[in-house]
C-alpha angles and dihedrals in degrees: 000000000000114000116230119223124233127219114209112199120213121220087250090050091060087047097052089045104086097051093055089055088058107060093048087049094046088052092054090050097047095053097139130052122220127274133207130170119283101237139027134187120206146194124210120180109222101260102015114103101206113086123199122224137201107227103036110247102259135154130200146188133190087218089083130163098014099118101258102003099069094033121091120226111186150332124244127215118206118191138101100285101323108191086228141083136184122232125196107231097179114027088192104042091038099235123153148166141229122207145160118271093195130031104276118227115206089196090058101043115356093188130040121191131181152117134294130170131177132241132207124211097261118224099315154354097298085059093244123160085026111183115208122193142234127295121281119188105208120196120203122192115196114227119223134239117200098237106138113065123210128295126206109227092219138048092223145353127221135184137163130221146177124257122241082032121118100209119199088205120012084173149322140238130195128198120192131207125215097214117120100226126073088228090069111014090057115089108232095189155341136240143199107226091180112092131234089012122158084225141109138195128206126207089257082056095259113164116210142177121242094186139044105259119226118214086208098044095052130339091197143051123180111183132168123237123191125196119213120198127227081274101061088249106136127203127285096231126032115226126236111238104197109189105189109208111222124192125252100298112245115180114244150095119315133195109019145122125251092199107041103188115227116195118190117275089007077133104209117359117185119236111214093014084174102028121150143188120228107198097164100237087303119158108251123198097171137352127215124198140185124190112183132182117206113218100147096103082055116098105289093359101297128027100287132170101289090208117137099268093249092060083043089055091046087043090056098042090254115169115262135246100069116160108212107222101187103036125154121296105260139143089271087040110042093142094102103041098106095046120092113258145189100215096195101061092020090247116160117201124216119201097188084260108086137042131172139247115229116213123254106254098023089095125041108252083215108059089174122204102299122049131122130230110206125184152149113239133185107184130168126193124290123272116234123024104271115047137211129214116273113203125217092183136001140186104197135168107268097221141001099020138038103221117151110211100185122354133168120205155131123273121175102330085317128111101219113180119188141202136180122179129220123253092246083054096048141332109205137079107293141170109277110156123045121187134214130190117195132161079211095069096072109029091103086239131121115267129172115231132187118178110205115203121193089158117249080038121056111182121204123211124181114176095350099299118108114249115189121204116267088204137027120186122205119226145180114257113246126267110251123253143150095251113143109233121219118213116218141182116204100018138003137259124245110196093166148046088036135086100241122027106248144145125286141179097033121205124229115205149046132301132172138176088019105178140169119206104197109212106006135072123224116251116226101243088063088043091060091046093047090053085039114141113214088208146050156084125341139162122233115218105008093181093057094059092095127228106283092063120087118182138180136204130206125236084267104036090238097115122042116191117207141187145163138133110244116075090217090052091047091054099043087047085055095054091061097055109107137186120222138175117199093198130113104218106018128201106262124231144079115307105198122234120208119195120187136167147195127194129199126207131209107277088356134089108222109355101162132045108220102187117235126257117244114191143134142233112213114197114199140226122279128228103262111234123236106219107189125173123208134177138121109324106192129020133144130225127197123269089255100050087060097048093052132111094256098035124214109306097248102206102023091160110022115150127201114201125173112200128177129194125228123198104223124193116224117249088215113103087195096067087064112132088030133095089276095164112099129189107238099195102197128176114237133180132247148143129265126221097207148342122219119206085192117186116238109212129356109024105247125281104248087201099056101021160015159135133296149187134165109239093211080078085069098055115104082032149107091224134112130182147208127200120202137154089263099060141300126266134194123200143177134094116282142115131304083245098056093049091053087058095051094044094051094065100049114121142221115203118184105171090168094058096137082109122074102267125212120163130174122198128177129221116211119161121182142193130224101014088303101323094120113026130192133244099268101254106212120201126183125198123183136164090221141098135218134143120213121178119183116183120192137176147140143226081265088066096243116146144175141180147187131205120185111174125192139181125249129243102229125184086211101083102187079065091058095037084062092056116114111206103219130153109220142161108221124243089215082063096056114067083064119104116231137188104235118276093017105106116066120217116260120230107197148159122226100236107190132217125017090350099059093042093061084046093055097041086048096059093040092060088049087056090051091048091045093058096034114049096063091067104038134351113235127211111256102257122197130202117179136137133191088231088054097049091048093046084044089056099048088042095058132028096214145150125211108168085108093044105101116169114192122187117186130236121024118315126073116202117195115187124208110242104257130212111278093254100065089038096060089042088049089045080059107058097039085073092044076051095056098040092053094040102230114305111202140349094243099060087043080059091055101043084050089055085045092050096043092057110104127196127189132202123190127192138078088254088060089043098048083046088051093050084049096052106038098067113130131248115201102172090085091058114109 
């Protein structure tokens, strides 16, 4: 029998069990969880914070209406930081509500997606046993609000056009709006605000003319455009519109200059610094350009040295021994004085009418085998159609025949050059003619033009570059004879087969600087210095032209070729084209520039005319220089100095000195009105081109004196010298240093001086073969002395005085051979107050003894007159005595006839010879005199008593003493 078991509740049991039974019975109410749609789309206003959803936000649950169960007690968000939430209106019909929590900004975020489910109550009222749905994506779109208005992307708009032209767009704006939606940030339309305008606007912003615009009638049009959005709301700020009104385009160079100003040593100057090329909006495929500079109407075709040639060969290291053939007509030279010249740049002219003689020994009668002919031609073509030769130079027989045995001369646009040897050079068929064909010959421009001969080979160069002979013709060589051959320049002489000897085959043109170098051939280096322009073109910064630029000089840099394919390139190329002039002192005057183009278009050959550029470049005139020359004018020498080996140095201290004046404005605004231009005088260095020591009077005696200079005082320069009876020049261009140095050693030798001797020579130096000239410096040397003093004043205290001191030519030799040649100012002079400029140096010789003392005593009575005579006029007192006089005869062997003393103006003091003694102690206080200027008359007065006293010693004792005493000590003087 199965036992039953018994459960005893506790009192807390049956308190516990209620609750028990609730839940279970709560689990059984709450059975479905709620449900909601899966997916919800949403709108949301910009700044509204309510959004409107389709479906409407409801959740349900099948456990209605069981309190809490069915009910439904919120909706959950998930997402990262969502600005929503979503709010239950109606806990029991399950309605709810999503809204912003924040303000929401289109602009910012214009779509918001996430997540939402619904919860019920649970079980109870704590929410326990709580059921959530399913998943819902929900999608907001936030809805715009045009609150921003249009906005132009640019402050203003500018455009250019042509005038006569009708444009379908001339340009376009665009304004932007910052609105999110399409309805209010697009831009629906455009409007002109400006009035009376010949304008139009489209709705995608396009301006356009209505009217055909006129340059002269208005450059310039500034109009106002305004923008409105899909919602009507216009900009803020209207936009300026400028439409700049250009005239009809026509291709060409812009921006430049047509006189470009040149002042001397301005370097490299550049010619179109701002230059442009307007090509119209043309295609380009390449772009050719010429700038050319026209010198030829400069000089030899270009501003050149202007130098004798002979200084130009020495310049350029030619090799020496060049005869000039066409020098400048002078007494040595009188072989082209008849000839038309242009005395400037040494051109001679020749009309077809005239030729010249050469001497005979100027040129060498044997050439030999090497020599070199060297020459500037202008030709032009030959009148007439058939042309005769025209010789440049000609080396004919003088009578009886007309051989030519070298000539050189034109012939139908050709340089032909021959040459026939003689039987004793060679006796077989040899080349005698040798032809040249050149466009150059008849251009009527300078060339430059060397003939080499190494004889069989004969080498043409004309300006610089090597022109072989087309054509060389053989010969036989010429029968000997004893014909004499005359040499010309500008025909040729025909001394046979006519009845009278005359001149034949003129030339017509012009030559310059026409030289023959027996023996030696010119090198090419010294070719290219001797043709050298001194100007023309030249490009700043090569290396900045870029790489699509390719250029090319000419020989003489007077014509750059350019080219590239890009218009920007090819202007900024021709800025940096310059003009520049090395020399020193330039020929003034215009050079003329020639600019022309050529453009290429794609597929055509020359599709559009860009007009040439016509300018000038005008060089002005330089400061002309001042060269003076100082130095000591006048001194003598004793008889033995100028009979000695070495001679007297002639200028030992001449200065050459160039100066230019330069007119300066004054800075002070206050001196208008006034002479504020001053003359500024500055020194400046340059070279010279010769000296001349030039003889004044008789031509020197070849048999009793001369000129001389040692040639070693050449050396390490570019000087050269002659010596003649008529003087001695040096040339070549060099500095005004070098030609002092030279200068200072140039000597004077007399060996027949028994005779008094009294030369003058003159000093003149030039620059630029003559273009700027010296002061004459005169100079006069003489072995004599003679003393001359003039003394001159008026009531008004003015005075003035000249001293010239020479030496005398004595017969007694030990008294020259005491004489000390030193050039002093006395101190006995300088106590005198002068105006400025009237005293005149003194060039002396300190003669000692006897001789020096009566000079001294001399000069000292013409101080005392000086002072003296202002303030009282004396009686002429004389004081002279036979024994004196004898005693005066046997003392001093000396001679005065040539001492002549002069006072001006009226009185004429003559002072007894004193005692050695008081003449040193007078001598003395002369000088104290001098240094203190005369104190008071009454002292003068004194001094004149103490000078006036004469003593007299007789004896052979006193006159052996007196010898004795009266040596003389030079080392005191200054």
């Amino acid at each position: 029998m199965r036992r039953r078991r018994c459960c005893c509740w506790g009192p807390a049991a049956l308190l516990l069990l209620p609750l028990g039974l609730g839940s279970l019975l709560a689990a059984k109410v709450n059975k479905h969880k709620p449900w909601i749609e899966t997916s919800y789309h949403g709108i949301i206003t910009e700044n509204n914070d309510t959004v409107i959803l389709d479906p409407p936000l409801v959740a349900l649950d099948k456990d209605a209406p069981v309190p809490f169960a069915g009910e439904i007690c919120a909706f959950k968000i998930h997402g990262q930081e969502m600005p929503f939430e979503a709010v239950v209106l109606n806990k029991t019909s399950g309605e709810g509500q999503l809204r912003a929590k924040s303000p929401i900004d289109c602009e910012l975020q214009k779509e918001y997606t996430f997540i939402i489910q619904a919860y019920d109550c649970g079980s109870g009222p704590g929410g326990t046993n709580w059921k959530k749905s399913h998943k819902a994506v929900v999608h907001i779109q936030v809805k715009d609000v045009n609150e921003f208005s249009p906005a132009f992307k640019e402050s203003i708009y500018k455009a250019s056009v042509t005038e006569g032209k009708i444009y379908d767009s001339i340009l376009q704006v665009e304004a932007t709006d910052e609105d999110c939606s399409p309805q209010y940030s697009q831009i629906c339309n455009y409007e002109i605000v400006t009035t009376d305008v010949p304008f139009a606007i489209d709705r995608n912003g396009n301006i356009r003319n209505t009217e055909k615009l006129s340059y002269d009638k208005q450059q310039q049009y500034d109009i106002m455009v305004t923008a409105f959005d899909c919602g009507q709301k216009h900009a803020t700020e209207d936009v300026l519109v400028r439409v700049n009104v250009k005239p009809v385009c026509k291709p060409g160079w812009q921006d430049w200059n047509k006189r470009i100003e040149y002042r001397p040593g301005s370097g490299s100057i550049p010619l179109f610094p701002s230059i442009q090329l307007e090509m119209c909006d043309g295609p380009v495929s390449s772009i050719h350009t010429t700038i050319e500079l026209q010198t030829n109407y400069i000089g030899k075709g270009c501003d050149r040295e202007t130098y004798s040639e002979k200084s130009l060969q020495k310049l350029c290291g030619a090799s020496s021994g060049a005869i000039d053939l066409l020098p400048s007509p002078s007494t040595t030279t009188n072989w082209t004085v008849g000839l038309l010249i242009d005395s400037n740049d040494m051109i001679f002219k020749f009309d077809g009418k005239q030729g010249a003689k050469i001497p005979d020994g100027i040129v060498p009668k044997n050439l030999t085998d090497q020599f070199t002919i060297t020459l500037w031609m202008k030709h032009g073509p030959s009148p007439g159609l058939r042309a005769e030769k025209e010789t440049i130079l000609c080396n004919s027989d003088k009578t009886e025949m007309n051989r030519h045995h070298y000539a050189l001369y034109v012939h139908n646009c050709r340089l032909v050059f021959l040459l026939r040897k003689d039987f004793d050079q060679a006796d077989t068929f040899r080349p005698a003619e040798f032809h040249w064909k050149l466009d150059q010959i008849c251009d009527k421009e300078w060339h430059y033009y060397v003939v080499n001969v190494e004889f069989p080979v004969v080498t043409l160069y004309m300006d610089g570059t090597t022109y072989e002979p087309y054509l060389v013709t053989n010969d036989w060589p010429i029968h000997p004879s004893h014909i004499a051959m005359q040499l010309t320049v500008g025909a040729c002489w025909q001394g046979g087969e006519v009845t009278k000897p005359r001149f034949a085959q003129y030339f017509h043109g012009s030559l310059a600087g026409l030289t023959i170098r027996p023996g030696k051939i010119e090198s090419q280096k010294v070719i290219s210095c001797l043709q050298a322009c001194k100007e023309g073109l030249d490009i700043n910064s090569l290396e900045s032209l870029g790489q699509g630029i390719k250029y090319h000089f000419n020989p003489s840099q007077s014509v750059l070729v350019m080219e590239g394919d890009d218009v920007e390139n090819i202007n900024q190329a021709l800025q940096k084209v310059s003009y520049i002039n090395s020399r020193q002192f330039p020929t003034a005057g215009a050079r003329r520039l020639k600019v022309s183009s050529k453009v290429q278009c794609f597929g055509e050959d020359i599709c559009i005319s860009i007009p040439d550029i016509d300018a000038y470049v005008m060089v002005f005139q330089a400061n002309e220089p001042k060269i003076t020359i100082t130095g000591m004018d006048h001194f003598a020498r004793p008889a033995a100095q100028f009979e000695s080996e070495r001679g007297v140095i002639l200028l030992p201290d001449i200065r050459i000195v160039s100066t230019v004046s330069k007119m300066e404005h004054s800075a002070d605004l206050r001196e208008i009105g006034r002479a504020n231009k001053q003359v500024a005088v500055k020194e400046m260095l340059h070279n010279l081109d010769f000296c001349d020591v030039l003889v004044i009077g008789a031509e020197l005696d070849p048999e009793q004196e001369c000129l001389e200079l040692d040639h070693g005082e050449l050396q390490g320069k570019h000087l050269d010298a002659t010596n003649s009876t008529a003087g001695y020049s040096i040339y070549g261009v060099d500095s005004m240093f070098s030609y002092e140095q030279v200068l200072r050693q140039l000597r004077y030798r007399n060996w027949g001086t028994s005779a008094t001797l009294e030369r003058k020579f003159r000093v003149k130096c030039s620059e630029l073969n003559g273009r700027y000239s010296s002061n004459e410096f005169n100079l006069e040397v003489s072995n004599e002395f003679s003393l001359e003093v003039s003394r001159d004043f008026n009531l008004e205290m003015s005075n003035e005085f000249s001293l010239e001191v020479n030496i005398l030519h004595s017969s007694n030799s030990n008294f020259m051979d005491h004489i000390n040649h030193i050039i002093f100012q006395p101190k006995f002079l300088q106590s005198v107050q002068h105006p400025e400029g009237s005293v005149s140096p003194v060039h002396s010789s300190v003669v000692p003894s006897v001789a020096m003392i009566v000079i001294i005593i001399c000069v000292s009575i013409l101080v005392l007159v000086v002072t003296l005579g202002v303030f009282q006029l004396c009686s002429a007192r004389q004081h002279s005595s036979m024994g004196h006089e004898g005693t005066k005869e046997i003392e001093m062997d000396w001679d005065d006839s040539a001492l002549t003393i002069t006072v001006n103006p009226m009185e004429k003091y003559e002072k007894p010879h004193q005692t050695e003694e008081e003449s040193e102690e007078e001598d003395i206080d002369d000088e104290e005199e001098d240094t203190t200027s005369a104190e008071s008359d009454d002292s003068e007065e004194e001094e004149e008593e103490e000078e006036e006293k004469v003593v007299v010693q007789k004896g052979d004792k006193q006159n052996a003493t007196r010898q004795e005493q009266l040596e003389w000590d030079d080392s005191a003087l200054p």
